[in-house]
C-alpha positions as CSV (number, residue, x, y, z in Angstrom):
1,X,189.7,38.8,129.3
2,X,188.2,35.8,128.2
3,X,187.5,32.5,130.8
4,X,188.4,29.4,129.2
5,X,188.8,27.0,132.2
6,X,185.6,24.6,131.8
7,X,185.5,25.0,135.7
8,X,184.4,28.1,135.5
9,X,182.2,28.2,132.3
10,X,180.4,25.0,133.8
11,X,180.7,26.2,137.4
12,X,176.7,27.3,137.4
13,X,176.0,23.4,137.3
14,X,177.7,22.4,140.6
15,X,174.8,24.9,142.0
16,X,171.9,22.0,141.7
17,X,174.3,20.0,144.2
18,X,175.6,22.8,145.8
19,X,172.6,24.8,147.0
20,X,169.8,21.6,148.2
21,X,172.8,20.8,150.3
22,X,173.0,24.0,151.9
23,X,169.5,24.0,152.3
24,X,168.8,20.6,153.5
25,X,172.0,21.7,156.2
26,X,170.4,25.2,157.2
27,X,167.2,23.9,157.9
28,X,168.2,21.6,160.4
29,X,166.2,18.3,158.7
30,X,167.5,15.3,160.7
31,X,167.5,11.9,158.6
32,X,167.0,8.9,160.6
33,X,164.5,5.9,159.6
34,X,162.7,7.1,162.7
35,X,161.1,10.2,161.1
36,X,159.7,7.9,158.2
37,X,157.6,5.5,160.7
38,X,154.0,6.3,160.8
39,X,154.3,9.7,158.7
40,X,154.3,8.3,155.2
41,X,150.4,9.9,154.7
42,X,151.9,13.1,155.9
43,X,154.8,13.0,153.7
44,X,152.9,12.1,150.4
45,X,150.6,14.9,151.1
46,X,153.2,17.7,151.1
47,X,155.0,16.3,148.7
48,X,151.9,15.7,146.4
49,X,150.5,19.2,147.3
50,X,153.9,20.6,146.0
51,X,154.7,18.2,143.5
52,X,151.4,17.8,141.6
53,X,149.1,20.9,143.3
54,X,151.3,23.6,142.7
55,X,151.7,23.4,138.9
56,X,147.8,22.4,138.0
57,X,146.6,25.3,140.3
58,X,149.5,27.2,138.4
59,X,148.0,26.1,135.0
60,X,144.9,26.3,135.9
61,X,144.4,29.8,137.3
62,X,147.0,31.1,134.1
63,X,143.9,29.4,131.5
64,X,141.3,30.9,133.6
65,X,142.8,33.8,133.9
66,X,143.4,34.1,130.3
67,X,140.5,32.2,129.2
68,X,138.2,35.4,130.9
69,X,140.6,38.2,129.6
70,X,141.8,39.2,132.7
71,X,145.5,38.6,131.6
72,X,147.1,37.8,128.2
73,X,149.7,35.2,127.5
74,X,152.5,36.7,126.0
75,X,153.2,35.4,122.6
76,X,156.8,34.3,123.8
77,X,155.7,31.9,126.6
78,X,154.1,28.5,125.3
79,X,152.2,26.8,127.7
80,X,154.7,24.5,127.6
81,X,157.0,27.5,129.3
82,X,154.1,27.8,131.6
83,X,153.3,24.0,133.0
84,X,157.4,23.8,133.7
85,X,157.0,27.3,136.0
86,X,154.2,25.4,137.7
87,X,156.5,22.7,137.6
88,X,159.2,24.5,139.0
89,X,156.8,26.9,141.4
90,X,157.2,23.5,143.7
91,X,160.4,24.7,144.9
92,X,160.6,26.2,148.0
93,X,161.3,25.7,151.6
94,X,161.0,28.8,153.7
95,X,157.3,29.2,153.2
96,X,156.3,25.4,153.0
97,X,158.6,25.0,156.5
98,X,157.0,28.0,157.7
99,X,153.5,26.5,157.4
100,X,154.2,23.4,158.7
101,X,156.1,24.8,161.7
102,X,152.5,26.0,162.3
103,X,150.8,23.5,161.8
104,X,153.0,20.8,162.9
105,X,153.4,21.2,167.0
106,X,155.1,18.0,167.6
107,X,158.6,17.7,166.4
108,X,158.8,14.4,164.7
109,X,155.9,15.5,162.6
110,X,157.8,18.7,161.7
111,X,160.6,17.0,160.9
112,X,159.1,14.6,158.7
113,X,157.5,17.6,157.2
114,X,161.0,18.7,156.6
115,X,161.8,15.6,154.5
116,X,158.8,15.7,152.7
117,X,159.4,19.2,151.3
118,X,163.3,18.3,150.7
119,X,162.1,15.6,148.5
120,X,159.3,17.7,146.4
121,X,161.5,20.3,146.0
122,X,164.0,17.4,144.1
123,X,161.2,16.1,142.8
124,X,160.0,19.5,141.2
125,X,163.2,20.9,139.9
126,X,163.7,17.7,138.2
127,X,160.4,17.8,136.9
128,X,160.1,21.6,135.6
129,X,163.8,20.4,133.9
130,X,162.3,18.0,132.1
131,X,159.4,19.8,130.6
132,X,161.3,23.0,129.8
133,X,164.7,21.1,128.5
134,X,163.9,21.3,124.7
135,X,161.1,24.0,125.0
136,X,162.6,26.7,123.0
137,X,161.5,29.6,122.3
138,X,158.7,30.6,120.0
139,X,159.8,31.2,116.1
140,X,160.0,35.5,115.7
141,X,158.2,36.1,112.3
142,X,159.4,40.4,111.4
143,X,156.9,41.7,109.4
144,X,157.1,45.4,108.0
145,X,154.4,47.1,109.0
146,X,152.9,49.9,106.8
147,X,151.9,52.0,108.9
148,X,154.9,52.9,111.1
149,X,157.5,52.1,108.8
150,X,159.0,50.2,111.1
151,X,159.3,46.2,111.4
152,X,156.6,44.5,113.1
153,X,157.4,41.5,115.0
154,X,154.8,39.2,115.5
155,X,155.9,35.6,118.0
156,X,154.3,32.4,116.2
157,X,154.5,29.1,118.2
158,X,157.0,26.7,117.2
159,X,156.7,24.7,114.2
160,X,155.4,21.2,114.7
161,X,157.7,18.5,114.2
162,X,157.2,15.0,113.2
């Protein structure tokens, strides 16, 4: 049986309405102006520290980490692929909430806390979009290879363009 109702083919995009909304409903974030006054530091450090510190220690423990042999980047991941998962490794409430639930005593604080990680968690999926939109995957050079008679297939990074 074959679906041909565009609902339902392009039913997976309603999900990045669908699911923020059911998150900023479940966790009980209150939006009144009142939560914004005198908590704007507060608010541009979470959403800095998710935003912008997640994907460069992402990045930069993946080159280190390669860079000393300790792990290997596999051929089919560009670093491109790898700064939109730090990108994207922004996402997340139920640990960031958590943390600031512990750290944050007084309510209005956690509740602009609550905001804050709303916002970088837009603010990162939109971002990690962007950089892996037209990534593509690396060009698959097959090779035969001698030996074991058998193709050899060998990932090259893609061609530059321009």
């Amino acid at each position: 049986m074959r679906i041909t109702s565009t609902f339902f083919i392009n039913a997976h995009r309603y999900s990045y309405l669908v699911i923020p909304l059911f998150a900023l409903a479940n966790s009980g974030v209150v939006v009144t102006l009142e939560v914004f006054k005198g908590h704007a530091p507060l608010m541009m450090a979470i959403i800095m520290g998710l935003v912008i510190g997640k994907p460069v220690g992402f990045l930069l423990a993946t080159s280190l980490a390669v860079r000393f042999g300790i792990a290997v980047k596999p051929d089919a991941c560009s670093w491109r692929h790898l700064a939109g998962a730090g990108a994207l490794a922004g996402i997340g409430f139920t640990m960031s909430l958590f943390i600031a639930g512990e750290a944050l005593p007084v309510a209005a604080d956690f509740a602009a806390a609550k905001i804050a990680v709303f916002i970088a968690s837009i603010l990162a999926a939109v971002i990690g979009m962007a950089v892996l939109w037209n990534a593509g995957s690396p060009e698959v050079k097959e090779e035969a290879d001698p030996a074991a008679g058998a193709p050899d297939i060998r990932h090259a990074e893609p061609a530059a363009s321009g």
